[in-house]
C-alpha atoms as one frame of an Amber mdcrd trajectory, in Angstrom:
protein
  42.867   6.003 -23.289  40.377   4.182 -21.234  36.923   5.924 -20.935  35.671
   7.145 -17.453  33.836   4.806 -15.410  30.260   6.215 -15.973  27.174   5.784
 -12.992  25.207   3.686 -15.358  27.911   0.956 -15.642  28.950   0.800 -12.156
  26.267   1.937  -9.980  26.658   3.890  -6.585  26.214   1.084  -3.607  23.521
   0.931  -1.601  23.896   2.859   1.699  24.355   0.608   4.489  21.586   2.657
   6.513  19.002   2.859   4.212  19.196  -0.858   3.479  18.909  -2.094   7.530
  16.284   0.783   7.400  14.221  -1.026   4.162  14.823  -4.627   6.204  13.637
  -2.944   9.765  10.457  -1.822   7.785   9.895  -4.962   5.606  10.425  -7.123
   9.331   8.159  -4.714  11.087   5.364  -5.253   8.559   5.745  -9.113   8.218
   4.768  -9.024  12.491   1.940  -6.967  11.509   0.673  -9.782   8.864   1.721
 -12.542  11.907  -0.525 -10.764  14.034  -3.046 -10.674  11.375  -3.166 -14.567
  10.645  -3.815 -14.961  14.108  -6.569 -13.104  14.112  -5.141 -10.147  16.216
  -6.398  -7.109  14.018  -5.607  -4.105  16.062  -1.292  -4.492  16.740   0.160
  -2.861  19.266   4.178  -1.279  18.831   5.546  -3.077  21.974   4.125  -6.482
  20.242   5.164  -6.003  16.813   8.834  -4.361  17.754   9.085  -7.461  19.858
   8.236  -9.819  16.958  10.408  -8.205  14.104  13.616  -7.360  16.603  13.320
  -3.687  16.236  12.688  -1.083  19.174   9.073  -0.205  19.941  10.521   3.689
  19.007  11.400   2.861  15.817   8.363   1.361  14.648   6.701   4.570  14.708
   9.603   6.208  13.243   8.846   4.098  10.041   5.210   4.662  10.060   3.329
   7.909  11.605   0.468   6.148  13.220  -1.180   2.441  13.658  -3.508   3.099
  10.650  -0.347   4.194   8.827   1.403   0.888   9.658  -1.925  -1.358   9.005
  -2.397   0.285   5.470   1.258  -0.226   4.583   1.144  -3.873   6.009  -2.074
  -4.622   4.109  -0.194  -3.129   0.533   2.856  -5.338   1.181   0.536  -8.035
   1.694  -1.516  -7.667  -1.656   2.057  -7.112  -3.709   2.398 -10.576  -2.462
  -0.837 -11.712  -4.074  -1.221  -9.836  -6.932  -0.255 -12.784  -9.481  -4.069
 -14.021  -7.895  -6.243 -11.057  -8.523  -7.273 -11.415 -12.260  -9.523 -14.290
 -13.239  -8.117 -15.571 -16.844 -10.109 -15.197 -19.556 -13.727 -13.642 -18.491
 -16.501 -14.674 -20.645 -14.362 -17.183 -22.876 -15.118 -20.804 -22.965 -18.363
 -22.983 -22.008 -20.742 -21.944 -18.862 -19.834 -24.714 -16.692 -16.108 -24.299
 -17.634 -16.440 -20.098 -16.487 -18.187 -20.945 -13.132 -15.576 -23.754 -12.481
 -12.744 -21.176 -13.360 -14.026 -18.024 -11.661 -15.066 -20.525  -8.070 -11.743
 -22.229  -7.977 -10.267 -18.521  -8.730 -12.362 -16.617  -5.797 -11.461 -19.335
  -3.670  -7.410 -19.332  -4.319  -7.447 -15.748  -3.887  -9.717 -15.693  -0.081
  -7.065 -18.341   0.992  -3.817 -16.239   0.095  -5.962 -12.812   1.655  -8.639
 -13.850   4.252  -6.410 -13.051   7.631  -5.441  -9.761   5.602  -9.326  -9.332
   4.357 -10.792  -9.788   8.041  -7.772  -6.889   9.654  -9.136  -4.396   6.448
 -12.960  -4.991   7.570 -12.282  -3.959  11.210 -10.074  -1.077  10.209 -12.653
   0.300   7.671 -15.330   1.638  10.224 -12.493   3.853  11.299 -10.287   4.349
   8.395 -11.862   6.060   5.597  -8.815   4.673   3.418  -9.287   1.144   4.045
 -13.036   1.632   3.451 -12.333   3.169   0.180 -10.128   0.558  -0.857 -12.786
  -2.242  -0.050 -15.418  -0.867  -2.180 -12.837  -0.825  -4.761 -12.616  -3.947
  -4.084 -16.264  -5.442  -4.254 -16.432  -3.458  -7.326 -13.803  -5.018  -8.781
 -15.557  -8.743  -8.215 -18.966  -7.512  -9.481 -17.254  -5.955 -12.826 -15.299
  -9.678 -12.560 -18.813 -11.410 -12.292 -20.490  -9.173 -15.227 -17.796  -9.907
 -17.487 -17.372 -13.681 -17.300 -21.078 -14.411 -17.318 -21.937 -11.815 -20.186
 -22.876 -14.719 -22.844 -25.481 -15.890 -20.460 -26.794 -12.417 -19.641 -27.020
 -11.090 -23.082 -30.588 -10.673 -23.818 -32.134 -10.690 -20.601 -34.389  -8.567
 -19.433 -32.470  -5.943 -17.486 -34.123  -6.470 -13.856 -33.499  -9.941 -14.301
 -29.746  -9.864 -15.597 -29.267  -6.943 -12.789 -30.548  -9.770 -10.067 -28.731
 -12.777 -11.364 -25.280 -10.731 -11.292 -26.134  -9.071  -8.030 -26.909 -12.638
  -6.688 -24.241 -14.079  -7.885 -21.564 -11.919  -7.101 -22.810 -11.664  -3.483
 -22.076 -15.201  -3.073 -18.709 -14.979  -4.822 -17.610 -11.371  -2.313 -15.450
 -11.940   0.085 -18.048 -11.851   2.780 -19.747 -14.676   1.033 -17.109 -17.305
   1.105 -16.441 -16.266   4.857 -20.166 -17.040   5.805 -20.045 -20.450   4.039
 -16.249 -21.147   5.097 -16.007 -19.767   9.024 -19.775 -19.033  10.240 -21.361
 -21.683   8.563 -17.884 -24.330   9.171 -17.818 -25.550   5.495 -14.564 -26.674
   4.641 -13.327 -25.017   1.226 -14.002 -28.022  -0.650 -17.598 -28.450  -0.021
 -17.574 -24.195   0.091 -16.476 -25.036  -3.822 -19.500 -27.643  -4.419 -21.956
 -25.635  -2.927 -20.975 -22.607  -5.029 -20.660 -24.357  -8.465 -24.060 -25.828
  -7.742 -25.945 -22.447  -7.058 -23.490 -20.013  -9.551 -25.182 -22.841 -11.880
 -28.374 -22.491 -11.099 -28.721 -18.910 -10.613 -27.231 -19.056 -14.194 -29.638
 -21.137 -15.901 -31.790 -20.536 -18.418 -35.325 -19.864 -17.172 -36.747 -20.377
 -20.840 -34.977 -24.194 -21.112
């Protein structure tokens, strides 16, 4: 006799509504992060339904509110670049090595994020989520800092080790590279020199 067909071995198809509704959404958010590389942070629903093909009704029967469709923009964006976040191997290796690593790192990840980075920091003085989610954040980058340049901070008094890793990791935050990069017009080469050069010296022993 031959056995039943069972759900596991021939799965049910995907209903033909619910997958133009998943490519409607997923087209609706890619405007958003168009919008967002062009430095146009607060996206209206006639714009973005005329970018992504869908009606300016249904975009906001996808997503309740802007903030709604920012914050779900701004996730589909860092699924994208989550292979970036983690720096490999924190606190392993020579000094110089660690502050060439963790730069060229910080620097990867602020090109892949820094239209996305600059929509979060004008949402978050009215969007207590997005604020929440950028301290998380700059957390993140300090604990990132700590751990990589432990060797050289074991020891040290802790006022001093608290002000190297503060000082460090201020010019490593987001906000750092975009001073040096777009305020100060440093291309991201030179952005890299400059950092090695004062990670390294903020780094240094003061006894040597």
């Amino acid at each position: 006799m031959v056995p039943p067909v069972t759900g596991a071995e021939h799965p049910a198809p995907v209903d033909g509504r619910t997958a133009r509704r998943d490519r409607n959404r997923d087209a609706v958010l890619d405007a958003v992060l168009d919008m967002f590389a062009e430095g146009r942070f607060e996206p209206g629903a006639a714009e973005v339904a005329a970018r992504s093909g869908v009606s300016p009704r249904s975009v906001f029967r996808y997503f309740e509110d802007r903030d709604a469709l920012v914050r779900a923009a701004m996730a589909r964006h860092l699924e994208r670049v989550a292979p970036l976040i983690d720096v490999p191997d924190p606190g392993e290796g020579p000094l110089d090595e660690r502050i060439e690593r963790l730069v060229a790192h910080r620097l990867r990840l602020y090109a892949a994020v820094a239209a996305t980075a600059r929509a979060a920091e004008v949402r978050a003085y009215t969007a207590a989520v997005i604020r929440d989610q950028l301290d998380r954040a700059r957390r993140r980058s300090g604990a990132e800092v700590e751990a990589m340049f432990a060797p050289e901070m074991a020891g040290r008094p802790e006022a001093e080790r608290r002000a190297v890793l503060a000082a460090v990791d201020t010019l490593l935050q987001f906000s750092g590279l975009e001073h040096l990069h777009v305020r100060s017009g440093l291309d991201l080469d030179t952005v890299h020199d400059v950092l090695v050069r004062a990670v390294g010296a903020l780094l240094a022993d003061p006894s040597a």
